[in-house]
N, C-alpha and C positions, 0 to 999 in steps of 0.2 A: 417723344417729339411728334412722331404721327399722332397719339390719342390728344394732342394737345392742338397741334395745324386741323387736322381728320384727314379723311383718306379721298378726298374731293377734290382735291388742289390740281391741277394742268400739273401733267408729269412731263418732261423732256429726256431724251437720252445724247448725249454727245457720242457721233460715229464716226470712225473715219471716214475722210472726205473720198477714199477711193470708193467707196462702197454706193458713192451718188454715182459714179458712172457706170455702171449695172445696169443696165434698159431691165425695167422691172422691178428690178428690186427698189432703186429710187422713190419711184413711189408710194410702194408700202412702207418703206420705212419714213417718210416725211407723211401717211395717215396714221402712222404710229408712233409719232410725236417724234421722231429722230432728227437732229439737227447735225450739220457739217459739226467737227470738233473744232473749233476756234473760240478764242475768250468772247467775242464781240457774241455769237450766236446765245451764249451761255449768260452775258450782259441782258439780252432781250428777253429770253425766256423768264429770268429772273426778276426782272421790272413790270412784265406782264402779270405775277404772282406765281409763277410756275413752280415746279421744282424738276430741280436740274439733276440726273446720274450723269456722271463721268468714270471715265481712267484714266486716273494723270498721267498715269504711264505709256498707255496707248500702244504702239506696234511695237515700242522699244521694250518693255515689260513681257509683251507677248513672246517675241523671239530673242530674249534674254536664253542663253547657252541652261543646258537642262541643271549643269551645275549649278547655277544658279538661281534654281526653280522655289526654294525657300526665303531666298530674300525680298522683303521688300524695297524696291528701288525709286520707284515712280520714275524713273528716268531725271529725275532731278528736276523737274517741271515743277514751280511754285502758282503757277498763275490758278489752280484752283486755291491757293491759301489768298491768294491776293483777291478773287472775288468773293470769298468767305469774310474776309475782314473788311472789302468795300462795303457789302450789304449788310450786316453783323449775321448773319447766317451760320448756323451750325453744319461743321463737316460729319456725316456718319459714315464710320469706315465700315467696308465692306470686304471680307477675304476669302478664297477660294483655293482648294489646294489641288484646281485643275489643270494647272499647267504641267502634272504627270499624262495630259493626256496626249501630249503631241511634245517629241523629245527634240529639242533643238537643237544641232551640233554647232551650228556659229548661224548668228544673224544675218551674215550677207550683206553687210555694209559696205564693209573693201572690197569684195567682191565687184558689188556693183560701181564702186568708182573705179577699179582698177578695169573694166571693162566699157567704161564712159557713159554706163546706163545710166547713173545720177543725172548726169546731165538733161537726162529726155525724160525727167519727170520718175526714173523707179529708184526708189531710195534702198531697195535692199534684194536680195536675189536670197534668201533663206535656205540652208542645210537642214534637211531636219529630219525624223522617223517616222510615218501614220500605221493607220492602216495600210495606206499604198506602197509603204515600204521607203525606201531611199528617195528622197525628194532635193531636188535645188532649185530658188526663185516659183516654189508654188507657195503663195501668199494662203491660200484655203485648204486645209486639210482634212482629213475624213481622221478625226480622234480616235485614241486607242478607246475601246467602252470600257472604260473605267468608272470607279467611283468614284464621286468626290464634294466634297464638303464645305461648308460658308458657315463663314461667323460674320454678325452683325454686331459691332459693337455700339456702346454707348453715343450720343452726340457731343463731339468736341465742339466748345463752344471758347470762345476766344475774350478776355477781359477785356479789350478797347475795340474800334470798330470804327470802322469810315473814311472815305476817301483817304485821309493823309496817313490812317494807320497803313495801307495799304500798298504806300510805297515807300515805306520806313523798311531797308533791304534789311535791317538786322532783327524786327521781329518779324519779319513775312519767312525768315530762314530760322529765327528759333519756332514760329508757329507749326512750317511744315515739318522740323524734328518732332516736335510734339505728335501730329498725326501717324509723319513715317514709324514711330516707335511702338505707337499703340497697335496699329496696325500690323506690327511686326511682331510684338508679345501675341496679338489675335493669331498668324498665322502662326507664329511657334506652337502654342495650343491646338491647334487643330494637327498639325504633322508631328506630336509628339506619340 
């Protein structure tokens, strides 16, 4: 797919949206092509000719409980297969088997609504292990230095394509099976 696009194309990256309010860090990451995560930012990049990185999964994959650290889940987020099939753009998955490096005992979801912090904007108060040791609601952690590993797979490229394919709910969910599974044969491979 790159020897075919080249390697000249406007890159963009999808970040969490907490990550702009960082005095500093905001702006490196918007000279570094980082866009807020939202479908509409990933619309524009896309129409400009860009190309787009994302994690469909996002905090929810990240602070997925450590038993959980082999599966792929994307958090059930399809709206990357639904911008894949608006533009006919191929998905390249990409997997990592570095979520051994920060051990998550529970996400801190209930946590944080049973303490009313959802409400003021913090979605999760996180359990987890670093370097630092026992952690609760530190969203940033210092990783265990570990190794770890990426498989790139092939471009999944999708038979129909365009606006109405794209809000057809029953192939936008057989598409993202399709991805979630390649994706998950790629991580099994790698953690085997």
């Amino acid at each position: 797919w790159l020897q075919q696009r080249g390697p000249d194309l406007p890159g963009y990256a999808l970040i969490d949206s907490t990550m702009f309010n960082v005095r500093g860090v905001n702006v490196h990451l918007a000279k570094c092509g980082g866009l807020r995560a939202h479908p509409r930012m990933a619309q524009r990049a896309l129409e400009s000719g860009g190309v787009v990185l994302l994690y469909p999964g996002g905090a929810n994959d990240s602070y997925r409980p450590y038993s959980r650290r082999n599966n792929i889940e994307l958090a059930g987020n399809r709206a990357f297969v639904k911008l894949a099939l608006h533009y006919g753009i191929p998905i390249v998955p990409i997997v990592t088997t570095a979520h051994n490096t920060l051990m998550v005992i529970d996400d801190g979801k209930e946590l944080a609504q049973a303490l009313g912090l959802d409400k003021q904007g913090i979605e999760r108060l996180p359990v987890s292990i670093s370097m630092l040791g026992l952690s609760i609601g530190v969203n940033f952690e210092l990783p265990f230095p570990v190794p770890f590993r990426i498989a790139i797979g092939m471009p999944i490229e999708f038979p129909v394509a365009g606006p109405r394919a794209a809000k057809d709910r029953t192939l936008v969910a057989a598409c993202f099976e399709v991805v979630r599974s390649q994706m998950q044969g790629l991580l099994d491979n790698l953690s085997a």
